[in-house]
PDB file of N, H, CA, C and O in Angstrom:
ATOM      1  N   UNK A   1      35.070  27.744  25.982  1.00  0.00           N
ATOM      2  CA  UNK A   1      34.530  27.914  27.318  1.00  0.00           C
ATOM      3  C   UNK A   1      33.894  29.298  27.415  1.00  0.00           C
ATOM      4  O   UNK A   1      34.582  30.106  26.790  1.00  0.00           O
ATOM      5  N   UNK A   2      32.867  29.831  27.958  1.00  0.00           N
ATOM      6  H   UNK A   2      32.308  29.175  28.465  1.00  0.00           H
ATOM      7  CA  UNK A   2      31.983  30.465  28.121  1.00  0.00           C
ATOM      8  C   UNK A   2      32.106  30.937  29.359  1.00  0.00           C
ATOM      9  O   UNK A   2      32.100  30.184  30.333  1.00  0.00           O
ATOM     10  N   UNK A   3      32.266  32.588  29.474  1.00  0.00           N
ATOM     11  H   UNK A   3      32.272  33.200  28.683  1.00  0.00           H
ATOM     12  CA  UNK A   3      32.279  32.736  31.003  1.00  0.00           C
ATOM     13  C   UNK A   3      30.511  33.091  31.572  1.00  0.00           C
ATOM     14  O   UNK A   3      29.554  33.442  30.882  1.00  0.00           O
ATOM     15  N   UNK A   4      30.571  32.875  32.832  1.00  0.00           N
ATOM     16  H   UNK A   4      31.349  32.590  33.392  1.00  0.00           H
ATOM     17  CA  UNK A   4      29.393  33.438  33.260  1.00  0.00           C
ATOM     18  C   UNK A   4      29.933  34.305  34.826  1.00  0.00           C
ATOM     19  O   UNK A   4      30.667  33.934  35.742  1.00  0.00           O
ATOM     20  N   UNK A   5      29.144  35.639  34.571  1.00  0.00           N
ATOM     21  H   UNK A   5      28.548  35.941  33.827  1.00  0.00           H
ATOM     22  CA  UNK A   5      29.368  36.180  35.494  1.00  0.00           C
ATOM     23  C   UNK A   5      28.227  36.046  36.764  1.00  0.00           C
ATOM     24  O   UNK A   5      27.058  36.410  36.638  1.00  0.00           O
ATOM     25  N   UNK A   6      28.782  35.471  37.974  1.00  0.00           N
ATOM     26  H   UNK A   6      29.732  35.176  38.076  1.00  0.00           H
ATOM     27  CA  UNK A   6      28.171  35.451  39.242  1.00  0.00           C
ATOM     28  C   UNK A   6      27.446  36.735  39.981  1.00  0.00           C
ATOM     29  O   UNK A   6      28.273  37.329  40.673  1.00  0.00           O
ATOM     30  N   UNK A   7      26.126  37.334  40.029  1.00  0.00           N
ATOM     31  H   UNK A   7      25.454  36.852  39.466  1.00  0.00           H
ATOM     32  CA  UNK A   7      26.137  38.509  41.167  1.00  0.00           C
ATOM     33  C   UNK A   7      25.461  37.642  42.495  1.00  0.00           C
ATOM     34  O   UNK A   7      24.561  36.819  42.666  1.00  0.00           O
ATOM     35  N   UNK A   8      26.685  38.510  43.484  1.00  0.00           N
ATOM     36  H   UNK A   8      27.416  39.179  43.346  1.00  0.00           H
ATOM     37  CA  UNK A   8      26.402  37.622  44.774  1.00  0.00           C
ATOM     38  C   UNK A   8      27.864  36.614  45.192  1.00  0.00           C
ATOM     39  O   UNK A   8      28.721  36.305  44.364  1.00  0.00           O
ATOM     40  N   UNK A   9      27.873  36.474  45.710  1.00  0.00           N
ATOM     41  H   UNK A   9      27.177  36.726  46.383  1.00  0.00           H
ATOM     42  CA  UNK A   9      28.544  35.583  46.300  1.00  0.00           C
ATOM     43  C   UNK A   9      28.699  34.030  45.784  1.00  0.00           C
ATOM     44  O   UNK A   9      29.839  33.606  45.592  1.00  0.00           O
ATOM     45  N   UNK A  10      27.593  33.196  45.563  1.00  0.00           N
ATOM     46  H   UNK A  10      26.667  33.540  45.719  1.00  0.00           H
ATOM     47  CA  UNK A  10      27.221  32.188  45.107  1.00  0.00           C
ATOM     48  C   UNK A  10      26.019  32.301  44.206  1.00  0.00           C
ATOM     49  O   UNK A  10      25.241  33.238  44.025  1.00  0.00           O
ATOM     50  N   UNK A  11      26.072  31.231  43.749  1.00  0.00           N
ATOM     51  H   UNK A  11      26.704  30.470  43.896  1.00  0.00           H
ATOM     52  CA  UNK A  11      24.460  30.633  42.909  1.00  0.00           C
ATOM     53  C   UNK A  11      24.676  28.870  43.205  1.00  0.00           C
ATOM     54  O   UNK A  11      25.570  28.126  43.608  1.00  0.00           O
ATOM     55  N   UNK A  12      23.343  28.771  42.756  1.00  0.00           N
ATOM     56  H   UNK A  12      22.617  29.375  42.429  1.00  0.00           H
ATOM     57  CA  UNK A  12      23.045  27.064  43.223  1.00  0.00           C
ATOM     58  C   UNK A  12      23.704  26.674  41.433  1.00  0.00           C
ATOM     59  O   UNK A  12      24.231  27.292  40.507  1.00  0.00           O
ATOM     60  N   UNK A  13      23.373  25.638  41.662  1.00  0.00           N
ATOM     61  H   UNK A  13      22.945  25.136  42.413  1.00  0.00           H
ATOM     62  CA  UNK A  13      23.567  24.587  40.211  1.00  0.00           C
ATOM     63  C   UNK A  13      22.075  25.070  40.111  1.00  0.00           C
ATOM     64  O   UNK A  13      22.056  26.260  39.797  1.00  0.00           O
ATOM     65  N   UNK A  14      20.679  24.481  40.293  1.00  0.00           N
ATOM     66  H   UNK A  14      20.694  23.514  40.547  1.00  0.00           H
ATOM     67  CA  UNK A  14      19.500  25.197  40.468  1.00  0.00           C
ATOM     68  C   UNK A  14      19.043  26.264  39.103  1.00  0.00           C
ATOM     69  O   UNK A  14      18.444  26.138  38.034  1.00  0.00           O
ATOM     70  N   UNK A  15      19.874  27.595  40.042  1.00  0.00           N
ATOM     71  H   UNK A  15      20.360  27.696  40.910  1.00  0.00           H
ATOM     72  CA  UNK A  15      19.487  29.156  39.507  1.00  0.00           C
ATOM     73  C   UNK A  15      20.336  29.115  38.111  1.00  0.00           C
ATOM     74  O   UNK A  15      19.922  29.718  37.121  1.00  0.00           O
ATOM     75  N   UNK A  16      21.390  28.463  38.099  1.00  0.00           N
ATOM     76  H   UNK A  16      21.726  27.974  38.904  1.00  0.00           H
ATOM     77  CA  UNK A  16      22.086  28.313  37.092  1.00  0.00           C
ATOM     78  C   UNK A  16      21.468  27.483  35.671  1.00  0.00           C
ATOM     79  O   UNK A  16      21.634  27.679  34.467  1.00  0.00           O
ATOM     80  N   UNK A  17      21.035  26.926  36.103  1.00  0.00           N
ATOM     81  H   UNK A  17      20.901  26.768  37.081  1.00  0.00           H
ATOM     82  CA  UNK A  17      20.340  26.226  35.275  1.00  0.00           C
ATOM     83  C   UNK A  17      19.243  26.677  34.659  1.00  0.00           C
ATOM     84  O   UNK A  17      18.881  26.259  33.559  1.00  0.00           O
ATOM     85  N   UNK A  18      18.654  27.539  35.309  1.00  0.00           N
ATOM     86  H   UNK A  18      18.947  27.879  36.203  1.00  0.00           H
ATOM     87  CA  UNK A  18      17.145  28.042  34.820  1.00  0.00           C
ATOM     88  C   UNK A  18      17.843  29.642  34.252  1.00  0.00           C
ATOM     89  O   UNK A  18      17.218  30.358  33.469  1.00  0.00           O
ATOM     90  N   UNK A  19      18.780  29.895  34.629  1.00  0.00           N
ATOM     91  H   UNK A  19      19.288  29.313  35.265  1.00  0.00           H
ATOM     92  CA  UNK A  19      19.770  31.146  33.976  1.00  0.00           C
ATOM     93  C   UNK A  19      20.178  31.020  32.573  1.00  0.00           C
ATOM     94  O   UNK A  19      20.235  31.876  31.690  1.00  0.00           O
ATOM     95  N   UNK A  20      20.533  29.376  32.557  1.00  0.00           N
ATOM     96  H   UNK A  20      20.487  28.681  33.274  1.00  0.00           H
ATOM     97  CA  UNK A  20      21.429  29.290  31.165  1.00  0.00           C
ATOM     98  C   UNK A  20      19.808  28.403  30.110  1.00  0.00           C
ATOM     99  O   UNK A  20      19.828  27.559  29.214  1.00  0.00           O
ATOM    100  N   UNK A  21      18.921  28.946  30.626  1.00  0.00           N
ATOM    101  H   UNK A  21      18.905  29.631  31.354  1.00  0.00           H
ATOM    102  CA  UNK A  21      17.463  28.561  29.847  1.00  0.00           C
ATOM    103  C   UNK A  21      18.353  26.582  29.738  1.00  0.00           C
ATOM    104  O   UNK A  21      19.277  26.422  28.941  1.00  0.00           O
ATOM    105  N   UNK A  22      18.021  25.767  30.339  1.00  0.00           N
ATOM    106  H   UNK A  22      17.271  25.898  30.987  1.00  0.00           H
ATOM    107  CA  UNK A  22      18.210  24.178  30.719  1.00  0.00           C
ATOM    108  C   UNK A  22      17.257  24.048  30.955  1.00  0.00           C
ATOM    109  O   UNK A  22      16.715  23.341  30.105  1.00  0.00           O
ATOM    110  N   UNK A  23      16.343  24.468  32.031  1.00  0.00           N
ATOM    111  H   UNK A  23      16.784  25.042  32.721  1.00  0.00           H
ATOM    112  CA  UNK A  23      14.897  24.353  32.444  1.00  0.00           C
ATOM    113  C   UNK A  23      14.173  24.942  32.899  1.00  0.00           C
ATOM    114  O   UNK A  23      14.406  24.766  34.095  1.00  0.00           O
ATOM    115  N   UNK A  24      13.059  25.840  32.801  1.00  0.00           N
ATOM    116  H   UNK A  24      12.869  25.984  31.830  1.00  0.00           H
ATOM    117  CA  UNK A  24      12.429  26.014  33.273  1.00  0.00           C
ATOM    118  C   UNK A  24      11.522  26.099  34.136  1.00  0.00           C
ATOM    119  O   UNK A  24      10.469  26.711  33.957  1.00  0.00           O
ATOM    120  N   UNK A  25      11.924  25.322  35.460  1.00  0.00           N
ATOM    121  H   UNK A  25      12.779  24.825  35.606  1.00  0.00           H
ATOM    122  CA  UNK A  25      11.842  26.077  36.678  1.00  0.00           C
ATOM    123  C   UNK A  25      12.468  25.365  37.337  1.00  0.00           C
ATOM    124  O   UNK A  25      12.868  24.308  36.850  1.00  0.00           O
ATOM    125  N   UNK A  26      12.819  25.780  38.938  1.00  0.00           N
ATOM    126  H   UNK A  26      12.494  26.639  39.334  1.00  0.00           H
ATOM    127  CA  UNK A  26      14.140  25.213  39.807  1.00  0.00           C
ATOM    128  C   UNK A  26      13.366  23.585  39.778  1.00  0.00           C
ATOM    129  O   UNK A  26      13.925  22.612  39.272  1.00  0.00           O
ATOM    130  N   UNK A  27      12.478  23.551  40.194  1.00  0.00           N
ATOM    131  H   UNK A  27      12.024  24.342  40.605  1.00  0.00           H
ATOM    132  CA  UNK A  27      11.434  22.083  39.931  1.00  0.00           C
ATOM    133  C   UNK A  27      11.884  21.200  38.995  1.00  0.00           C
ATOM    134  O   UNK A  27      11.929  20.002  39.274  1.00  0.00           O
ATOM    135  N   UNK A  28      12.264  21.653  37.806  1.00  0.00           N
ATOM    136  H   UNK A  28      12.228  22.626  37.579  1.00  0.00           H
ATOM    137  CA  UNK A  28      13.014  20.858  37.030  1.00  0.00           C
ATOM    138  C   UNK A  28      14.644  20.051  36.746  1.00  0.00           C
ATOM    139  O   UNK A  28      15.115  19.287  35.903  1.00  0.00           O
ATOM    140  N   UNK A  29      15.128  20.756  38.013  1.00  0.00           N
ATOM    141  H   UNK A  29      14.746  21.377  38.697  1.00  0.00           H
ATOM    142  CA  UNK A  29      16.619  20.712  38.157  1.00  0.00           C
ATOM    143  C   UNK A  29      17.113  19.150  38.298  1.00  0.00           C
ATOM    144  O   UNK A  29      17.998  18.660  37.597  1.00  0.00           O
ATOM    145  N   UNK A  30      16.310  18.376  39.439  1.00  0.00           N
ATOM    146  H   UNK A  30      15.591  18.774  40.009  1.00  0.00           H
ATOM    147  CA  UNK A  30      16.608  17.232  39.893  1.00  0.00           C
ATOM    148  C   UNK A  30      16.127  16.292  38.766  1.00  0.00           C
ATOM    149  O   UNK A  30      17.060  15.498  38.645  1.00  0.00           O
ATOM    150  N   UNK A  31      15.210  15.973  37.915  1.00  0.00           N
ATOM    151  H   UNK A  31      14.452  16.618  38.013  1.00  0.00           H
ATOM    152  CA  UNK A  31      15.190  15.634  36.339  1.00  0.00           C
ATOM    153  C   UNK A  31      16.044  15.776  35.954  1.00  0.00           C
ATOM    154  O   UNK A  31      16.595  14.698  35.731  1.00  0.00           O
ATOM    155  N   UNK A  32      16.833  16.922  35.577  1.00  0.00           N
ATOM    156  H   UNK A  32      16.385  17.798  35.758  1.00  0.00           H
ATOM    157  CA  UNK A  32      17.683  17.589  34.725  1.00  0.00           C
ATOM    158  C   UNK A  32      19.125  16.746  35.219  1.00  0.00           C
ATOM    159  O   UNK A  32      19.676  15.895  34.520  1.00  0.00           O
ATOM    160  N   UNK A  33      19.400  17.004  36.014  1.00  0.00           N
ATOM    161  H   UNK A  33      18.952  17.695  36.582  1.00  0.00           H
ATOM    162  CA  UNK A  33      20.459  16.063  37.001  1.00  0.00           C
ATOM    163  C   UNK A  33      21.204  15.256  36.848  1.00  0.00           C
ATOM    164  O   UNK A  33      22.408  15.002  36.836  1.00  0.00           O
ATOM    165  N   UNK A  34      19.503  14.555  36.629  1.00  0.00           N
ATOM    166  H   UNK A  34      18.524  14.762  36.638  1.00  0.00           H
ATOM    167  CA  UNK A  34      19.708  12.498  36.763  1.00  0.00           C
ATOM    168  C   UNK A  34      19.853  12.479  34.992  1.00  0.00           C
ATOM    169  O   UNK A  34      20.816  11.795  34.646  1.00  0.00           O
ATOM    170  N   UNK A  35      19.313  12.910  34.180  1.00  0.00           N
ATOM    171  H   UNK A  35      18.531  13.466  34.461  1.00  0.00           H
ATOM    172  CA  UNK A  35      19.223  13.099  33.124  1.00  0.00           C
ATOM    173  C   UNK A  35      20.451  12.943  31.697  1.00  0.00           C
ATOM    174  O   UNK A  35      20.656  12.211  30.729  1.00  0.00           O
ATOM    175  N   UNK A  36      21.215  14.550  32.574  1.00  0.00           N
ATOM    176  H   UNK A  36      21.048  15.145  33.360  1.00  0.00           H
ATOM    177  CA  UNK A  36      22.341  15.217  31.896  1.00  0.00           C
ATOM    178  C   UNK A  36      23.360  15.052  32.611  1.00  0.00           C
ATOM    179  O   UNK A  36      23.349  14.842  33.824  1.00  0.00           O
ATOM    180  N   UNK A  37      24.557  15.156  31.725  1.00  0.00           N
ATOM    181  H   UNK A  37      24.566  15.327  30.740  1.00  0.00           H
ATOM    182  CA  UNK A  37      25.952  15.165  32.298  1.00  0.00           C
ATOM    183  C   UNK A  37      26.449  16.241  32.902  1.00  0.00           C
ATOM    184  O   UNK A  37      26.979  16.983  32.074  1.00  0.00           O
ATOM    185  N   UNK A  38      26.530  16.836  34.512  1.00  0.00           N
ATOM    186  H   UNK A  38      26.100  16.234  35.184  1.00  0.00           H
ATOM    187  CA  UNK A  38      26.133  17.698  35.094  1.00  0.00           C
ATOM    188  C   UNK A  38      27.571  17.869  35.500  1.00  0.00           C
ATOM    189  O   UNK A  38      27.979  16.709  35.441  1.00  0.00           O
ATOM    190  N   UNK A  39      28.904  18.850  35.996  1.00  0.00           N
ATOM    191  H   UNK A  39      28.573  19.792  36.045  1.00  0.00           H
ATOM    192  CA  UNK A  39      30.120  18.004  36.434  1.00  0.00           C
ATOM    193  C   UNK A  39      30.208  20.227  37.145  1.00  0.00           C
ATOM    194  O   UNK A  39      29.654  21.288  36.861  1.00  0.00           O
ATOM    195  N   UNK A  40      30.918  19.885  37.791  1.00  0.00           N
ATOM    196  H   UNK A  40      31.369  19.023  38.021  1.00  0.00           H
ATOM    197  CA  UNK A  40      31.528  21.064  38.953  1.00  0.00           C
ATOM    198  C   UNK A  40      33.132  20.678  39.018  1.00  0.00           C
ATOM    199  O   UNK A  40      33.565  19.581  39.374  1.00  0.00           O
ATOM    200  N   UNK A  41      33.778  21.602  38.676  1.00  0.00           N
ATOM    201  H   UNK A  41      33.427  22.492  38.387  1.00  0.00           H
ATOM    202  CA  UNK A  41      35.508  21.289  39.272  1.00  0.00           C
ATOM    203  C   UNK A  41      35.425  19.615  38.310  1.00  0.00           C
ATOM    204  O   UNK A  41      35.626  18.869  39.269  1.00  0.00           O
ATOM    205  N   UNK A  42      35.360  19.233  37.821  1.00  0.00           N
ATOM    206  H   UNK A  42      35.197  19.840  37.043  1.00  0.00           H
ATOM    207  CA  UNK A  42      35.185  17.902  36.999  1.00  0.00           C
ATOM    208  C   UNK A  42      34.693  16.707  38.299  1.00  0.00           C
ATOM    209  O   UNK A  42      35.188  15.584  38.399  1.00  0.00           O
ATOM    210  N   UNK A  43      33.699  17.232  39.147  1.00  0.00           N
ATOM    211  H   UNK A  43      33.297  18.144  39.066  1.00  0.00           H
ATOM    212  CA  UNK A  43      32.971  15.954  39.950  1.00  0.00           C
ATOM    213  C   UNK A  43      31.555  16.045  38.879  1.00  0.00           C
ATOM    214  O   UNK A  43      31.409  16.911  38.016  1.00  0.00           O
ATOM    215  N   UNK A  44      30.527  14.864  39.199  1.00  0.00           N
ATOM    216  H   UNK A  44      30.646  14.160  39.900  1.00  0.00           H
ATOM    217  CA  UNK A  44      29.598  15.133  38.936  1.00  0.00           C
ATOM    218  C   UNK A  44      28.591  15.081  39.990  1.00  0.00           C
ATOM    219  O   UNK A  44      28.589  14.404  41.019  1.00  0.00           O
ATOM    220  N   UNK A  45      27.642  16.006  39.502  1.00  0.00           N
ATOM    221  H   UNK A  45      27.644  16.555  38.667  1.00  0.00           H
ATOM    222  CA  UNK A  45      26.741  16.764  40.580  1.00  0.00           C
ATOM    223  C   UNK A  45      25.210  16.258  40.656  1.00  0.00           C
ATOM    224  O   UNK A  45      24.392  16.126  39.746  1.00  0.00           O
ATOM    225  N   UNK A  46      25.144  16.123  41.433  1.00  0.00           N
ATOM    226  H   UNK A  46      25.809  16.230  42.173  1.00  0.00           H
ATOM    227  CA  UNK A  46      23.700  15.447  41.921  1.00  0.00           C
ATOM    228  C   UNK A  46      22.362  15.911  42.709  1.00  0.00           C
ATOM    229  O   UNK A  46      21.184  15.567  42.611  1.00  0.00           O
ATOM    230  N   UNK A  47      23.160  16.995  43.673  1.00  0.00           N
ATOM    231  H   UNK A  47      24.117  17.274  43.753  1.00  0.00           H
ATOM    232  CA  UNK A  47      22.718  18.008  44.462  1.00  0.00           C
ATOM    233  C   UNK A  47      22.282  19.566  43.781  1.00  0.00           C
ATOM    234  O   UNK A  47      23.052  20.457  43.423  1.00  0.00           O
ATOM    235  N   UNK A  48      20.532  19.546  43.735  1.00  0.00           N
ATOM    236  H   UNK A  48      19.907  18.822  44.025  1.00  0.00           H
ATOM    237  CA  UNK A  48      20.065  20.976  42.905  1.00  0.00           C
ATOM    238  C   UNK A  48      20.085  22.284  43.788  1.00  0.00           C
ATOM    239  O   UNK A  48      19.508  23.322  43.462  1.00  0.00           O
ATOM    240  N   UNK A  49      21.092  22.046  45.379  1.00  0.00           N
ATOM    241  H   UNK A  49      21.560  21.203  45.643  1.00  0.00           H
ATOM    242  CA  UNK A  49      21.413  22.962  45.917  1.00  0.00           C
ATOM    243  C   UNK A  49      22.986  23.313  46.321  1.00  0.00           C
ATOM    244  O   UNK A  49      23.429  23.842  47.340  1.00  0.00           O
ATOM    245  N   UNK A  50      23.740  22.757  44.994  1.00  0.00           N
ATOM    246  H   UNK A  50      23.380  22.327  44.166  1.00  0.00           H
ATOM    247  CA  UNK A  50      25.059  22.646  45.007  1.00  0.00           C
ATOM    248  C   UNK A  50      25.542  24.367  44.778  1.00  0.00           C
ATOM    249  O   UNK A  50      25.224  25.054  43.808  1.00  0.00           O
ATOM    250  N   UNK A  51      26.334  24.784  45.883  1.00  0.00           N
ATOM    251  H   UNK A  51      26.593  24.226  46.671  1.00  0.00           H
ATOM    252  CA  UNK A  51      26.496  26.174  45.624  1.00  0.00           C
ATOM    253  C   UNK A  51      27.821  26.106  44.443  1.00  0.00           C
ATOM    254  O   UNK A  51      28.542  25.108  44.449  1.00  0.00           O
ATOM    255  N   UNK A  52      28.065  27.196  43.480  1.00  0.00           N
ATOM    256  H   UNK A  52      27.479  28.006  43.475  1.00  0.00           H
ATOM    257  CA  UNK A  52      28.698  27.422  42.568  1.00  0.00           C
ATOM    258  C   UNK A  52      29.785  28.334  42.784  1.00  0.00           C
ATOM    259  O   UNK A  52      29.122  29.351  42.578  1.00  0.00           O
ATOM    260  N   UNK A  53      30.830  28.732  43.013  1.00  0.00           N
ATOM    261  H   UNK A  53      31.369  27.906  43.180  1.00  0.00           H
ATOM    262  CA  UNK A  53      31.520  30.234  43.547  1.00  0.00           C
ATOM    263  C   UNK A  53      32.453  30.577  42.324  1.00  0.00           C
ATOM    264  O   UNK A  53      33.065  29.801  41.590  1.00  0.00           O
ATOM    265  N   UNK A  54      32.400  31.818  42.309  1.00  0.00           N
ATOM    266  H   UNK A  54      31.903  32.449  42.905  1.00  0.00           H
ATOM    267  CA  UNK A  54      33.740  32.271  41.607  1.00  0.00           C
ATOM    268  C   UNK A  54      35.407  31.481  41.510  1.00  0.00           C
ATOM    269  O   UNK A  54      36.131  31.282  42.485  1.00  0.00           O
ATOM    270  N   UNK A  55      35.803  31.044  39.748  1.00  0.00           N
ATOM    271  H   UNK A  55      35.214  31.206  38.956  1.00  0.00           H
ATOM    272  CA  UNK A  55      36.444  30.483  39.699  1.00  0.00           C
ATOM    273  C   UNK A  55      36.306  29.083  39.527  1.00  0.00           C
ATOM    274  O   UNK A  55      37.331  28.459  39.253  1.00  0.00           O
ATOM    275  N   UNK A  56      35.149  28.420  39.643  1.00  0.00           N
ATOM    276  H   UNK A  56      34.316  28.927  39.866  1.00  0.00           H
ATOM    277  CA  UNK A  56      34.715  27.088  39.394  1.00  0.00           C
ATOM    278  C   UNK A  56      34.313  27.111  38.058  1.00  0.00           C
ATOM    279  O   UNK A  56      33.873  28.153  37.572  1.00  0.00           O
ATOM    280  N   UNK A  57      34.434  25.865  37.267  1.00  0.00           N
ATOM    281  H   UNK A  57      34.791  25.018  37.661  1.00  0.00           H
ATOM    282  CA  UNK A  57      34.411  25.518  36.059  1.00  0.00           C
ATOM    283  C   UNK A  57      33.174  24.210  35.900  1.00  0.00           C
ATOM    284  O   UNK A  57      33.365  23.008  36.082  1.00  0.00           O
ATOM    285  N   UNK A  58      31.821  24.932  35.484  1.00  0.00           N
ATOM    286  H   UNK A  58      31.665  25.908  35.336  1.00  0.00           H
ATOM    287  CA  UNK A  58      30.863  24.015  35.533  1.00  0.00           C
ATOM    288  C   UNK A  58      30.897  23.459  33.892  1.00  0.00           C
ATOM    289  O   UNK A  58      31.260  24.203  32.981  1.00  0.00           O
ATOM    290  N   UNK A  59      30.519  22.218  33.698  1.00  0.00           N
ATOM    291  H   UNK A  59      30.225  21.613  34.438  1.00  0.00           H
ATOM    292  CA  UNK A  59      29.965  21.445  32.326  1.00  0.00           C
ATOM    293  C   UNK A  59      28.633  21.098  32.735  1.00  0.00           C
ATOM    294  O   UNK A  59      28.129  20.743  33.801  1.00  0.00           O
ATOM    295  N   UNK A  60      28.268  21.277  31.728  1.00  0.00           N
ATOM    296  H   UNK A  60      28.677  21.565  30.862  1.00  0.00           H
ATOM    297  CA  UNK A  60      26.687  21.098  31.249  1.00  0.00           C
ATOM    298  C   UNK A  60      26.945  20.296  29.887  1.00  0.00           C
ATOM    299  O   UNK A  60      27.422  20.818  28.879  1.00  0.00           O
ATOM    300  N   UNK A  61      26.612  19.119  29.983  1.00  0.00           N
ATOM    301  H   UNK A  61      26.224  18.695  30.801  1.00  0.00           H
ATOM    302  CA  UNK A  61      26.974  18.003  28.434  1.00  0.00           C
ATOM    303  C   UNK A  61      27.707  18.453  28.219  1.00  0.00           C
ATOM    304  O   UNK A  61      28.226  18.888  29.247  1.00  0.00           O
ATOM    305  N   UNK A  62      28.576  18.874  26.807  1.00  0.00           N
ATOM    306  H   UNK A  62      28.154  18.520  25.972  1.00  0.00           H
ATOM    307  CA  UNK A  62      29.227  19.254  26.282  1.00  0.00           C
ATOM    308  C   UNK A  62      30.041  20.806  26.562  1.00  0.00           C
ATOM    309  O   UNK A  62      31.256  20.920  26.394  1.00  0.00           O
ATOM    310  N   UNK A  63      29.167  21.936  27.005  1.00  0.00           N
ATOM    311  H   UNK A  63      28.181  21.843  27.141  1.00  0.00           H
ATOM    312  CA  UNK A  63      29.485  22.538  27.096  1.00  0.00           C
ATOM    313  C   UNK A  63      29.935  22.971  28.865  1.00  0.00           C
ATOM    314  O   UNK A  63      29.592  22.516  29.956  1.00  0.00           O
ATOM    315  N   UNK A  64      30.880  24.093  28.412  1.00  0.00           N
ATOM    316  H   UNK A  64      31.159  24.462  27.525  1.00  0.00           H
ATOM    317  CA  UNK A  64      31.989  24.181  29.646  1.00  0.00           C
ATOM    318  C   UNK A  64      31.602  25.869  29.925  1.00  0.00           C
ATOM    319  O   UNK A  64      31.164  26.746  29.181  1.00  0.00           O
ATOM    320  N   UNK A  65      31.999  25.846  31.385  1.00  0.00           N
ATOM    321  H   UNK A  65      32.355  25.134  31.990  1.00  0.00           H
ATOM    322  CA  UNK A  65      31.283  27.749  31.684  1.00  0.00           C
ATOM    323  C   UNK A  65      32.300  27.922  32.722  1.00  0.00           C
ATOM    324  O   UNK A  65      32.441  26.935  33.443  1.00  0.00           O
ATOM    325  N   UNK A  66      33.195  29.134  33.029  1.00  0.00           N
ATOM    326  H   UNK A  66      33.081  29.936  32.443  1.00  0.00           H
ATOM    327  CA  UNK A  66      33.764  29.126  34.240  1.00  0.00           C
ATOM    328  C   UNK A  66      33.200  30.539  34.488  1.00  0.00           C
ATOM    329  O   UNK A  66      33.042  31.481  33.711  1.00  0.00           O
ATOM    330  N   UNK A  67      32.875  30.369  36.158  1.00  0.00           N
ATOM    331  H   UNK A  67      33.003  29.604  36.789  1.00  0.00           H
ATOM    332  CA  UNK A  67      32.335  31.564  36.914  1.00  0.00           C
ATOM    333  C   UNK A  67      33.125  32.616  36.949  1.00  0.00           C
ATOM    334  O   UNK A  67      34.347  32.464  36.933  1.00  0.00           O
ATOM    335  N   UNK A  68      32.673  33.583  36.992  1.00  0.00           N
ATOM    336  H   UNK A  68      31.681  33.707  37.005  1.00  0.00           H
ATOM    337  CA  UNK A  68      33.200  34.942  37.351  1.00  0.00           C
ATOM    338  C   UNK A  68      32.671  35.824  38.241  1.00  0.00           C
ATOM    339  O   UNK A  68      33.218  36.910  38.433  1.00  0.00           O
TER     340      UNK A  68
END
């Protein structure tokens, strides 16, 4: 698991995504979405304005990231 550190309060699923180079631009998120195995707290996520907070444990396919 991979940490990622948060500045701010929150981030979207979105900014996160175009952070961890997934896609290249927020435009691409909702593609990306429907696409990939997307999961928050182990739900899966659908929403490219899903806020993220410290302490949440996002997957992206395979790989696992918890916020900081």
């Amino acid at each position: 698991m991979e940490i990622f550190q948060i500045q701010g309060e929150f981030i979207t699923i979105s900014q996160l995504l175009k952070v961890l180079d997934y896609i290249g631009s927020g435009g691409e998120s909702k593609f990306f979405l429907l696409e990939n195995e997307v999961l928050l707290n182990e739900a899966v996520v659908f929403e490219k304005k899903k806020k993220i907070f410290r302490g949440d444990i996002v997957k992206i396919n395979s790989k696992r990231y918890l916020m900081k």
